[in-house]
C-alpha positions in Angstrom: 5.4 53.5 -21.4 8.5 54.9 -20.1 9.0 57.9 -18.1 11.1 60.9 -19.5 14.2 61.7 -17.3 16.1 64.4 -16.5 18.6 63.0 -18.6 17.1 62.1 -21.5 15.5 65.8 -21.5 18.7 67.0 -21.6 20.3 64.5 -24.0 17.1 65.7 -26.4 17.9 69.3 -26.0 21.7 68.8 -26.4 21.3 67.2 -29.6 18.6 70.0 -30.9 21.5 72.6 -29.6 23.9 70.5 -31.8 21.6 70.5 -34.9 21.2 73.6 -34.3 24.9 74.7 -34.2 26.0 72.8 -36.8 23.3 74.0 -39.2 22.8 77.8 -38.3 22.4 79.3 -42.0 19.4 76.8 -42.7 17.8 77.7 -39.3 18.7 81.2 -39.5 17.1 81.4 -43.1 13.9 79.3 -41.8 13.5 81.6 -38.8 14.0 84.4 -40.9 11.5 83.9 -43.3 8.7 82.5 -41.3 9.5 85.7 -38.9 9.0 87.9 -42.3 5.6 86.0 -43.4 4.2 86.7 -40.0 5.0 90.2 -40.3 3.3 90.3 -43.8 0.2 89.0 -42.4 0.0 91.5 -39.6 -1.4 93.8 -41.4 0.3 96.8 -39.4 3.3 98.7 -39.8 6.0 96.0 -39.2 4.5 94.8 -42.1 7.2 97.0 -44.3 9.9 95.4 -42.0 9.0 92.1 -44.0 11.8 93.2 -46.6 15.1 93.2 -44.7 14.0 90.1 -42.8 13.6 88.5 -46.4 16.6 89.4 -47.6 18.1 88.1 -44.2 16.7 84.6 -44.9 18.3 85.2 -48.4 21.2 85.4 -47.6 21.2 82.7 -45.1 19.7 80.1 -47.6 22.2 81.2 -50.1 25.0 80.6 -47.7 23.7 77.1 -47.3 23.0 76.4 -51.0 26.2 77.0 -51.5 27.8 75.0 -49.4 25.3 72.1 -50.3 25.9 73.1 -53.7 22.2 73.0 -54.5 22.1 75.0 -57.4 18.3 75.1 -58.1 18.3 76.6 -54.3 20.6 78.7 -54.9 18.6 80.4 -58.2 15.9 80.4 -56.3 17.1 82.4 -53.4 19.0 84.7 -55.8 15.9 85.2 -57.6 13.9 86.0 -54.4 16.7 88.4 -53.4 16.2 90.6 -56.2 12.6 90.8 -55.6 12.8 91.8 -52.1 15.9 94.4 -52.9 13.4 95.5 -55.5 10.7 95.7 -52.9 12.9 97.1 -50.4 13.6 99.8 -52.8 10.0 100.6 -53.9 9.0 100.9 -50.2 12.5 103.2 -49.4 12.2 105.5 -52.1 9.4 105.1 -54.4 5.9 107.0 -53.7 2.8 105.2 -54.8 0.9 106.6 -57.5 -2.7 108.0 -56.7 -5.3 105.8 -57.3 -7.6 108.2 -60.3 -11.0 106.7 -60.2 -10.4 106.6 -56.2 -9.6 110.0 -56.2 -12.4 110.9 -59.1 -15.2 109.4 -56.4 -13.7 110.7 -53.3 -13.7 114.1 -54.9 -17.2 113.5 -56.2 -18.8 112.1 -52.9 -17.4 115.5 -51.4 -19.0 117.3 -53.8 -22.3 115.6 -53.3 -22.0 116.2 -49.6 -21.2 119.8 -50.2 -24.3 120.1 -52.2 -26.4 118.4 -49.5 -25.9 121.0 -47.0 
């Protein structure tokens, strides 16, 4: 078993800078949308902040689609970036319609509380 050394630490982490470096948009994009799926899953308020980090990894995939020219990639992304400008849009500006039966039974349980007294 060999021992790690200093410099092959280093050497390691150089080359993961260089990766890194050389492929940003595909990192940028994977960071990006494991960032917004985490967000998702919270369950809190950051969980609205899911859209813009979405369309952030769009963007950065379709950058690197492109220059892969990976056109099934590149649908795809386009495709997901119209559902999260969509989304983005329905959380922006769009109110959510009341619930009816949910109002019906609140309403009703009131009333039945009401009467209780």
């Amino acid at each position: 078993m060999t021992a790690i050394t200093l410099t092959t630490l280093f050497g390691a982490l150089s080359d993961a800078a260089l990766y890194v470096a050389a492929n940003l948009p595909e990192v940028i994009g994977a960071v990006t949308g494991i960032c917004g799926a985490l967000m998702l899953a919270m369950k809190s308020r950051l969980s609205a902040w899911a859209w813009p980090v979405w369309i952030a990894s769009n963007f950065a995939w379709i950058y690197y689609a492109v220059s892969l020219h990976a056109y099934g990639m590149l649908t795809q992304q386009a495709v997901f970036l119209t559902i999260n400008l969509f989304g983005t849009w329905q959380w922006l500006y769009r109110k959510a319609p009341v619930d009816q039966d949910n109002e019906v039974s609140r309403l009703l349980e009131r009333h039945e509380q009401a009467s209780s007294i």
